[in-house]
N, C-alpha and C positions, 0 to 999 in steps of 0.2 A: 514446639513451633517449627524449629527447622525440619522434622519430620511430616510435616503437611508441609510446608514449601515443596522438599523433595520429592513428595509424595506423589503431590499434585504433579510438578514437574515434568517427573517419568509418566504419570500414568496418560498426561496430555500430548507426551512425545510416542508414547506408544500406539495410542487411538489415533491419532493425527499424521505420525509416521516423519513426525518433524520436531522439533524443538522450537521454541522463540528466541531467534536468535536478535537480536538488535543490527541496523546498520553502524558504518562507523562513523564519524562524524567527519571526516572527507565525503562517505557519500549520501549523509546528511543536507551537506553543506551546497554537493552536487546536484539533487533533486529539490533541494528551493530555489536554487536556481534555476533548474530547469521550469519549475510552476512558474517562476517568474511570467514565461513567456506564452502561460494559458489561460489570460485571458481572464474572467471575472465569477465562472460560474463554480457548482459543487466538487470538490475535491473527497473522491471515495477511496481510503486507506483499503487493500487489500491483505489483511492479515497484519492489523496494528501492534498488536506485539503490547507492551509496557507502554505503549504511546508517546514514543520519544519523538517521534515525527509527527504524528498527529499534532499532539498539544504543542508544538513548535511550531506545524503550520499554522494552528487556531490563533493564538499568539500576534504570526506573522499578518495574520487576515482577518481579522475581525468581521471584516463586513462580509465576509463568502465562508457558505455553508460548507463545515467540514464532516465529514463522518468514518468510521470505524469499524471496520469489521475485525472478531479475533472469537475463538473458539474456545483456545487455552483460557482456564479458571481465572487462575493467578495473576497474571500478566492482564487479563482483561477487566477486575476487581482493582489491580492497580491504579491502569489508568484511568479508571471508573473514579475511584478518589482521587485519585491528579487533577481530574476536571472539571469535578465537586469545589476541592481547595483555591482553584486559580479561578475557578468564575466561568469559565467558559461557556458561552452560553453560544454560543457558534459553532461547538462538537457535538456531536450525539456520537455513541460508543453502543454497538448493538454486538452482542454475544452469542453468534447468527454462524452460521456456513454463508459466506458472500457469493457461493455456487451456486446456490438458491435462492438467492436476493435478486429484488430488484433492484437491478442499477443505471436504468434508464433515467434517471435524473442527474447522472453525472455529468459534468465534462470533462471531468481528469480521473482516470485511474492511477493509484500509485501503488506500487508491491515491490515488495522482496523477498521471491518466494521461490520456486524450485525446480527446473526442469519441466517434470510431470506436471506440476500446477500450473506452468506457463502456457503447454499445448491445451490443458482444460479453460484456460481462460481466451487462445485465440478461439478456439469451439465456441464456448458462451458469445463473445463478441460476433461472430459470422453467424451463427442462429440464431440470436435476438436480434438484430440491427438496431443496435439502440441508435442515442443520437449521440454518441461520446464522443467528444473530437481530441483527446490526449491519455495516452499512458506513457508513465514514466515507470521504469523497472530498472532495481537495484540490480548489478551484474548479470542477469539471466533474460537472453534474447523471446521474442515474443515472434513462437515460428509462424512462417508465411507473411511477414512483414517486413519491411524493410525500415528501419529506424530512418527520420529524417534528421537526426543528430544524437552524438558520442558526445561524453566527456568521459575522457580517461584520466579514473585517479593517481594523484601521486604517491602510489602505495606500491608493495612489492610484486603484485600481480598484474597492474595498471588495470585494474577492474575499471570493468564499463559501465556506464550510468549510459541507460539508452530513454532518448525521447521518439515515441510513434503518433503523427499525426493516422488518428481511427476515422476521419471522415468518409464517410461512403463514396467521394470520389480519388481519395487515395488508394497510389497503387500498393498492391498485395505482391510478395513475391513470386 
């Protein structure tokens, strides 16, 4: 069994070129607050991971549609039973490249993800125009934007929890 765990593991860090990493629970704690202040519509995970956020936000919001996006096996068969066990009928968890989703039904993007993913994701958002009016991104700036609020954690790096208002009359860096 821990041979397929690891297996999987590597073989999802290799094709992906990333691991699943989890946030930590400062910036957990960071980014439901920050949803606090988005309003009532779809909240779309960007690389859910184990679904520690997810299934925390579905949890937190029962009445607003949450969903999932995650590539990794493992990690997405997880949370798949995570939200099986607890009921959750306000998550759906898709096993999808969210590069190629549609995410025009969002209003909040949230991710924790990497440099390189971050410039592919201001891309998608300036080519699609969807109607998304909020991303929240774990430590990793979203270039050509300007965040309209930080929380910096009380951790050894003071990592930044950024909020971006994406409305099409907000400014672009």
């Amino acid at each position: 069994m821990m041979v397929f765990v690891a297996s999987s593991i590597v073989y999802s860090t290799i094709k992906l070129g990333i691991t699943p990493m989890p946030s930590s629970n400062k910036a957990y704690l960071a980014m439901m607050q920050l949803v606090d202040e988005t309003g009532s519509g779809t909240i779309i995970d960007l690389g859910s991971g184990w679904g520690n956020f997810v299934i925390r936000i579905a949890k937190k919001y029962p009445q607003r549609k949450i969903v999932g996006y995650e590539l990794s096996y493992l990690p997405w068969l997880t949370s798949s039973l995570l939200k099986k066990v607890l009921g959750l009928k306000n998550l759906t968890l898709h096993r999808q490249n969210f590069y190629k989703a549609d995410l025009s039904k969002a209003s909040v993007l949230v991710c924790y993800l990497f440099p390189e993913a971050m410039g592919k994701i201001d891309e998608k958002l300036r080519l699609e125009q969807a109607d998304i009016n909020f991303l929240i991104s774990n430590n990793f700036a979203l270039p050509s934007w300007q965040p309209s609020k930080t929380i910096r954690l009380d951790d050894f790096y003071k990592s930044p929890v950024y909020l971006y208002k994406i409305g099409k009359d907000e400014a672009k860096l």
